[in-house]
RODO-353408 format. One record per atom (N, C-alpha, C): residue in one letter; x, y, z. Coordinates in nm, 3 decimals, padded with zeros to 5 digits. Each point is the difference from the previous one (the first is absolute). Example, Ala and Ser with C-alpha at 12.3 -4.5 7.8 and 13.67 -1.06 7.14 Angstrom:
BEGIN
<node res="A" X="01.319" Y="-00.569" Z="00.780"/>
<node res="A" X="-00.089" Y="00.119" Z="00.000"/>
<node res="A" X="00.090" Y="00.120" Z="00.000"/>
<node res="S" X="-00.035" Y="00.105" Z="-00.072"/>
<node res="S" X="00.082" Y="00.119" Z="00.006"/>
<node res="S" X="-00.077" Y="00.109" Z="00.073"/>
//
This chain:
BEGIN
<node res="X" X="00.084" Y="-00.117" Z="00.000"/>
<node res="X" X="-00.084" Y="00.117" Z="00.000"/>
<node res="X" X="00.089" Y="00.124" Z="00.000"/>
<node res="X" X="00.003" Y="00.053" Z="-00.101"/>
<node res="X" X="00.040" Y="00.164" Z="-00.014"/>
<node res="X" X="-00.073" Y="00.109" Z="00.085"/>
<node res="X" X="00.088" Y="00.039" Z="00.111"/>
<node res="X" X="-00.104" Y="00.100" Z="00.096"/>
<node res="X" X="-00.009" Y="00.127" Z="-00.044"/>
<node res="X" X="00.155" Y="-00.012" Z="-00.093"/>
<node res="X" X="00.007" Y="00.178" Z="-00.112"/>
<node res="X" X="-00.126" Y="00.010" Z="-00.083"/>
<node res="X" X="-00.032" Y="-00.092" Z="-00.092"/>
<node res="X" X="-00.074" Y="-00.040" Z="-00.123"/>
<node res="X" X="-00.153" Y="00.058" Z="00.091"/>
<node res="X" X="-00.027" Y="-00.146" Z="00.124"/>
<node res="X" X="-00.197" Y="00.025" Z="00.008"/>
<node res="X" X="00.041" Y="00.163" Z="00.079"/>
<node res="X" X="00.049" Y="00.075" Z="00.076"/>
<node res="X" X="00.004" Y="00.134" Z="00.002"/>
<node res="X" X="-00.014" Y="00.090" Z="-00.101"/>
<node res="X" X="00.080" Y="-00.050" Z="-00.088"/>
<node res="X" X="-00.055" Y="00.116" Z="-00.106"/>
<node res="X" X="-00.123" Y="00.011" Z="-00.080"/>
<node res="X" X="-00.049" Y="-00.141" Z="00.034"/>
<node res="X" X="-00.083" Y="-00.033" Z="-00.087"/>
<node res="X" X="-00.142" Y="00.054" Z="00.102"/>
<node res="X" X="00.028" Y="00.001" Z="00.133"/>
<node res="X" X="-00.083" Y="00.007" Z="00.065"/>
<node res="X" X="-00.039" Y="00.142" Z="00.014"/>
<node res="X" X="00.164" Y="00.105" Z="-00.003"/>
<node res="X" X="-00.034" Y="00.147" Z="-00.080"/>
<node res="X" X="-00.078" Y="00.101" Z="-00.082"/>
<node res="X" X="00.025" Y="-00.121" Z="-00.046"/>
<node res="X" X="-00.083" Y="00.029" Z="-00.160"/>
<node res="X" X="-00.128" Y="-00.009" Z="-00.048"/>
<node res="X" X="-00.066" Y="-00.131" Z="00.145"/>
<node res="X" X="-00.124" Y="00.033" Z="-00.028"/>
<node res="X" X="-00.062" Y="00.139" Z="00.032"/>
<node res="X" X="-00.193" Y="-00.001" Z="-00.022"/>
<node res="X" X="-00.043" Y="00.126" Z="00.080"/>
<node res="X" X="00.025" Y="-00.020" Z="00.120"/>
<node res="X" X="-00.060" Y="00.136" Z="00.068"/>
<node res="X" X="-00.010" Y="-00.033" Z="00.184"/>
<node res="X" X="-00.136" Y="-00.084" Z="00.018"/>
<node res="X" X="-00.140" Y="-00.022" Z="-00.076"/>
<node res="X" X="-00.063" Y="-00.062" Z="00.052"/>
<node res="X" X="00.054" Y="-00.172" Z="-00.035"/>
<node res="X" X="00.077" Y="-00.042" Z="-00.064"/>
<node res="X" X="00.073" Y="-00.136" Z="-00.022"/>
<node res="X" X="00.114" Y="00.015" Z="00.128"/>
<node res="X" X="00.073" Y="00.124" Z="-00.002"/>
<node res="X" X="00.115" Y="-00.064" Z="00.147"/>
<node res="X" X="-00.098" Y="00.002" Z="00.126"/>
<node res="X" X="-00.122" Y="00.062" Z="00.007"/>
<node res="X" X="-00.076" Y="-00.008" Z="00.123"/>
<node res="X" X="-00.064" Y="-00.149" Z="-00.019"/>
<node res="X" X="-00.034" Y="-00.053" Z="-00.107"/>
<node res="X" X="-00.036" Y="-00.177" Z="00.027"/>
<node res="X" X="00.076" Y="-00.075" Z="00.033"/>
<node res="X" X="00.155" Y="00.019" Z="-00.067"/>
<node res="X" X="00.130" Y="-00.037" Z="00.046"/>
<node res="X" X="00.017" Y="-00.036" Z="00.128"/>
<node res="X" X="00.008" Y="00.136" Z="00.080"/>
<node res="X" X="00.039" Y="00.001" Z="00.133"/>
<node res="X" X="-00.121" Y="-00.095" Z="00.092"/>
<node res="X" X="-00.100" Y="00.059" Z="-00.034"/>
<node res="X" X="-00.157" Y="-00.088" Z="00.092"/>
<node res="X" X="00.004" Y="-00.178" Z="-00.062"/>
<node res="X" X="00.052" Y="-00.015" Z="-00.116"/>
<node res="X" X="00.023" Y="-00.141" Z="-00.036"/>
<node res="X" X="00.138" Y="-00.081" Z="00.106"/>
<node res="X" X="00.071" Y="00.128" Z="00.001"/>
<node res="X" X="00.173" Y="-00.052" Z="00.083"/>
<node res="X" X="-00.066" Y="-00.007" Z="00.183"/>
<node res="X" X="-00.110" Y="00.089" Z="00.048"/>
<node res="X" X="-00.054" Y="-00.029" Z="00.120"/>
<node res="X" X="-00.050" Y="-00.121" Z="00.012"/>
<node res="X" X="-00.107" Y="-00.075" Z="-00.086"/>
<node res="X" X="-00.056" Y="-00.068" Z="-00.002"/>
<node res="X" X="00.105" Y="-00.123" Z="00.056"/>
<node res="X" X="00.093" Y="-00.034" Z="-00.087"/>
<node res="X" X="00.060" Y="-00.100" Z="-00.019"/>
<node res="X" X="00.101" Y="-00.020" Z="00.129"/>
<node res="X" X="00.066" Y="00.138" Z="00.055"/>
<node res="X" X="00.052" Y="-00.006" Z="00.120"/>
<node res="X" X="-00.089" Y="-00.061" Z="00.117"/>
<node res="X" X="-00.116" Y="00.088" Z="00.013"/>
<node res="X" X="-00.119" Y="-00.122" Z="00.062"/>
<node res="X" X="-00.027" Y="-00.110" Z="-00.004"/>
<node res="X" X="00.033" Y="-00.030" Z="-00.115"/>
<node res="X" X="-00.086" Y="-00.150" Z="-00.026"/>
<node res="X" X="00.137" Y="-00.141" Z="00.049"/>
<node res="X" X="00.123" Y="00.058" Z="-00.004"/>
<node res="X" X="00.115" Y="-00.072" Z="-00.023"/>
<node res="X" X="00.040" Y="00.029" Z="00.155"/>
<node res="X" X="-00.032" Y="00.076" Z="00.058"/>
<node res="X" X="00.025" Y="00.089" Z="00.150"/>
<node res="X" X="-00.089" Y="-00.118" Z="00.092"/>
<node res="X" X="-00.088" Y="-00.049" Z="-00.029"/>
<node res="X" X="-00.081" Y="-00.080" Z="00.038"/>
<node res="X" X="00.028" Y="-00.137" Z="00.012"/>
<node res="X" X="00.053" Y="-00.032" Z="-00.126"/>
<node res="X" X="00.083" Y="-00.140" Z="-00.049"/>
<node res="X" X="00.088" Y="-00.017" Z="00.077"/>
<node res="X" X="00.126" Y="00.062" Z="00.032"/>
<node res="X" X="00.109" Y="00.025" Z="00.065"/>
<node res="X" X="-00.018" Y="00.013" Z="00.133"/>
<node res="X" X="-00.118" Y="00.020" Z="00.040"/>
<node res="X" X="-00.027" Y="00.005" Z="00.188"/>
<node res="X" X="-00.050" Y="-00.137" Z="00.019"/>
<node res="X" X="-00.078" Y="-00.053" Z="-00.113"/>
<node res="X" X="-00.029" Y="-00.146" Z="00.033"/>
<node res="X" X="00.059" Y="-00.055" Z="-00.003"/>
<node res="X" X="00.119" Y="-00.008" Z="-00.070"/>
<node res="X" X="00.120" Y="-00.105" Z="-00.039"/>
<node res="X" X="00.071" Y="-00.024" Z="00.139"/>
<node res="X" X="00.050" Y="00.171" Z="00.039"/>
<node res="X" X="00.083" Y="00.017" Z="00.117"/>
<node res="X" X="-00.082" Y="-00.109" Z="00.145"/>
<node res="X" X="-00.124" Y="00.016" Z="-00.019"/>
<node res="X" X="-00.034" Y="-00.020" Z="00.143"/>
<node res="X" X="00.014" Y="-00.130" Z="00.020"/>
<node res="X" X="-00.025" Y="-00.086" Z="-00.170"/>
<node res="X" X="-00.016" Y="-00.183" Z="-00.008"/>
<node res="X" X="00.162" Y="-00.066" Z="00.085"/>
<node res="X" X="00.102" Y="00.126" Z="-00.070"/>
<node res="X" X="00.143" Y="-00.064" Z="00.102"/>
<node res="X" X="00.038" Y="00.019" Z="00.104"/>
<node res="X" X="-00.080" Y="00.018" Z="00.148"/>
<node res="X" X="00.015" Y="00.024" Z="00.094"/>
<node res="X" X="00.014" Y="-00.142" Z="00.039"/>
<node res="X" X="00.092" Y="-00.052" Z="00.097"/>
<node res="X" X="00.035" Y="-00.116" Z="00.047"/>
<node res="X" X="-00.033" Y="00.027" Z="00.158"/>
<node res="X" X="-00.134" Y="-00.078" Z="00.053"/>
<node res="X" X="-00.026" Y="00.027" Z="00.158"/>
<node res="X" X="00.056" Y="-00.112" Z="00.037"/>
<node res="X" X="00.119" Y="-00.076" Z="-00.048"/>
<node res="X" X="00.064" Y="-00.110" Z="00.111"/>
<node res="X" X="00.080" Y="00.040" Z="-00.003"/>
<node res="X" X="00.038" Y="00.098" Z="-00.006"/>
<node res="X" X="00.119" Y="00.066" Z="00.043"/>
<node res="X" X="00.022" Y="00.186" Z="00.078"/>
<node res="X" X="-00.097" Y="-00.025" Z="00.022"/>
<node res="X" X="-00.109" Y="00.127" Z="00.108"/>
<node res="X" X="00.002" Y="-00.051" Z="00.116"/>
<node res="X" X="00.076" Y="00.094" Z="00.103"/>
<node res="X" X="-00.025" Y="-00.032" Z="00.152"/>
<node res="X" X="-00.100" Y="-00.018" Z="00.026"/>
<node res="X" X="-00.127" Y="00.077" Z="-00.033"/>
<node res="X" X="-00.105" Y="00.014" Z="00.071"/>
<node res="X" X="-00.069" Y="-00.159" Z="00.008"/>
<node res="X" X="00.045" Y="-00.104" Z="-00.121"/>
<node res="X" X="-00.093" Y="-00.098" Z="00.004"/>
<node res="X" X="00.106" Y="-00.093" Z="00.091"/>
<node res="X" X="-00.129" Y="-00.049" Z="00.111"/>
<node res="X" X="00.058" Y="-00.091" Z="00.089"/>
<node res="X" X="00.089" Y="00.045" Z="00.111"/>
<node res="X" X="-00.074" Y="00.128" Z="00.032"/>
<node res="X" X="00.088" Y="00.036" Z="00.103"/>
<node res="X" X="-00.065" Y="00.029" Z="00.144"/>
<node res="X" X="-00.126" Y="-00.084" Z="-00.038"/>
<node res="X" X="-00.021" Y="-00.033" Z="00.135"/>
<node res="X" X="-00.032" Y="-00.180" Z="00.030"/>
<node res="X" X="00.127" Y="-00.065" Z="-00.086"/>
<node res="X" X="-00.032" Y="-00.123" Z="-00.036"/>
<node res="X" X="00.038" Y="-00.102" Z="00.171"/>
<node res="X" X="00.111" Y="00.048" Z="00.094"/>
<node res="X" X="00.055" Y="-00.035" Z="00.103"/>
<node res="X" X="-00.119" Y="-00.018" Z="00.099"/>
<node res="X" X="-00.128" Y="00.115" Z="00.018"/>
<node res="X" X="-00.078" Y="00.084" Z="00.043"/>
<node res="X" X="-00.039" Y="-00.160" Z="00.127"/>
<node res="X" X="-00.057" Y="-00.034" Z="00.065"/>
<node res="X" X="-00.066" Y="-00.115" Z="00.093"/>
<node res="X" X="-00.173" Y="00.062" Z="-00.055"/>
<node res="X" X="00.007" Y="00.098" Z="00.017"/>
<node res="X" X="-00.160" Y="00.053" Z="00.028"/>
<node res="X" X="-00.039" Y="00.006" Z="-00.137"/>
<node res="X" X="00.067" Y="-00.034" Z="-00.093"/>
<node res="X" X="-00.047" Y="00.046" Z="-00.152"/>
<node res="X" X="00.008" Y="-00.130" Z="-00.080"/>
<node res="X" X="-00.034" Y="-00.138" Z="00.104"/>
<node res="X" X="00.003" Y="-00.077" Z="-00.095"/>
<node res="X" X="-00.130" Y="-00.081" Z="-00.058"/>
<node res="X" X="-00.108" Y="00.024" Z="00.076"/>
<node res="X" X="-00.153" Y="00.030" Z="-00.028"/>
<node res="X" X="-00.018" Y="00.194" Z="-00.023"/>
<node res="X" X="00.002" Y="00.031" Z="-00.134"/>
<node res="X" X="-00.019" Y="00.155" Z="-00.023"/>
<node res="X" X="-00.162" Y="00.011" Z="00.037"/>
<node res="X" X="-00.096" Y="-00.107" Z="-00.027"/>
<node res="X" X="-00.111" Y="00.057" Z="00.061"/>
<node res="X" X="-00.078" Y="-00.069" Z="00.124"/>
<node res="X" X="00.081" Y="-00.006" Z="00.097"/>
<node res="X" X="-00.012" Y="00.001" Z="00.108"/>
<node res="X" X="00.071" Y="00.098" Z="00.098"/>
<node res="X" X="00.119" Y="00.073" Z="-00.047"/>
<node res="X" X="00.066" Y="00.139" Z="-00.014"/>
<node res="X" X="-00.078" Y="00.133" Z="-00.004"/>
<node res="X" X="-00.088" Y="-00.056" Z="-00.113"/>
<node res="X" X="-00.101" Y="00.133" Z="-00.075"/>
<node res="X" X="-00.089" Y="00.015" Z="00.110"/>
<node res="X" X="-00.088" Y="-00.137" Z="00.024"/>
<node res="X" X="-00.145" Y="-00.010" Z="00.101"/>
<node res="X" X="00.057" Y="00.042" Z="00.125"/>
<node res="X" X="00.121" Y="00.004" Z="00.079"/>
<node res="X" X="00.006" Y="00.016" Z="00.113"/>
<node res="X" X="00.025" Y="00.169" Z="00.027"/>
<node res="X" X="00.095" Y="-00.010" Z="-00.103"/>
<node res="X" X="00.003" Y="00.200" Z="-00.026"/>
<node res="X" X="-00.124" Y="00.076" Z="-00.020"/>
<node res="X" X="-00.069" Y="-00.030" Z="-00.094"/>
<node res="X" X="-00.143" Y="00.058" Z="00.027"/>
<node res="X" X="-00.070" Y="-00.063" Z="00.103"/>
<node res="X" X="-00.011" Y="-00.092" Z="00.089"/>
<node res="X" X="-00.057" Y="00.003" Z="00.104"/>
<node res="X" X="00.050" Y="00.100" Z="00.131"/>
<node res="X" X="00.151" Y="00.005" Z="00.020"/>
<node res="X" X="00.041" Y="00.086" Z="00.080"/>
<node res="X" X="-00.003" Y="00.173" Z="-00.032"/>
<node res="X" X="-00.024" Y="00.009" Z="-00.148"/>
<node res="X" X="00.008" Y="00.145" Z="-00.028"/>
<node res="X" X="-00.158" Y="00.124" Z="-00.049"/>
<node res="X" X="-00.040" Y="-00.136" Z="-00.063"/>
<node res="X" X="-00.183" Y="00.057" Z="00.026"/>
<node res="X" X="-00.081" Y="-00.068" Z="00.062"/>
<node res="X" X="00.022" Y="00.088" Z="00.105"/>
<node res="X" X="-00.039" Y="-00.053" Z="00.173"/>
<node res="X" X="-00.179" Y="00.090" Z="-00.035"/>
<node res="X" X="-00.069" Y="-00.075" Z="00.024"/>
<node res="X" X="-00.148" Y="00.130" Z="00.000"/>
<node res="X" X="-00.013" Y="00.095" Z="00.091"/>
<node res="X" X="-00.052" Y="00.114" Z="-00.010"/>
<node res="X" X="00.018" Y="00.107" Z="00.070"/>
<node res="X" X="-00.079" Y="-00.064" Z="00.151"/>
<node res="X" X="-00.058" Y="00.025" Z="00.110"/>
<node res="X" X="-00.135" Y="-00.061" Z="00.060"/>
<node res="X" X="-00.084" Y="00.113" Z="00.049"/>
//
């Protein structure tokens, strides 16, 4: 791709053709801006993220919902 060449060429059109130009060159940054955030997010590797399994040692976390039921029993206490 000649970047000298489509510039001049892009010159040369009118301004209502470089104004489709430019709103055509938005479009596509959008559309590819979009592509590129999905791509990025698919290679995130969570086995290799502290956060997973780091309350794996835990005694109290090895029934999580019997953990859950006792915390909301001790924390929404009813008013009387």
């Amino acid at each position: 791709m000649d970047q000298g060449k489509i510039w001049r060429e892009f010159i040369a059109l009118p301004p209502e053709a470089q104004q489709q130009v430019a709103d055509f060159i938005a479009f596509l940054q959008t559309r590819y801006k979009k592509i590129r955030s999905t791509q990025k997010s698919n290679q995130v590797n969570l086995v290799d993220d502290p956060f997973i399994g780091m309350w794996r040692d835990r005694e109290d976390m090895q029934d999580s919902s019997s953990w859950v039921r006792s915390i909301r029993e001790r924390e929404w206490v009813k008013a009387p």
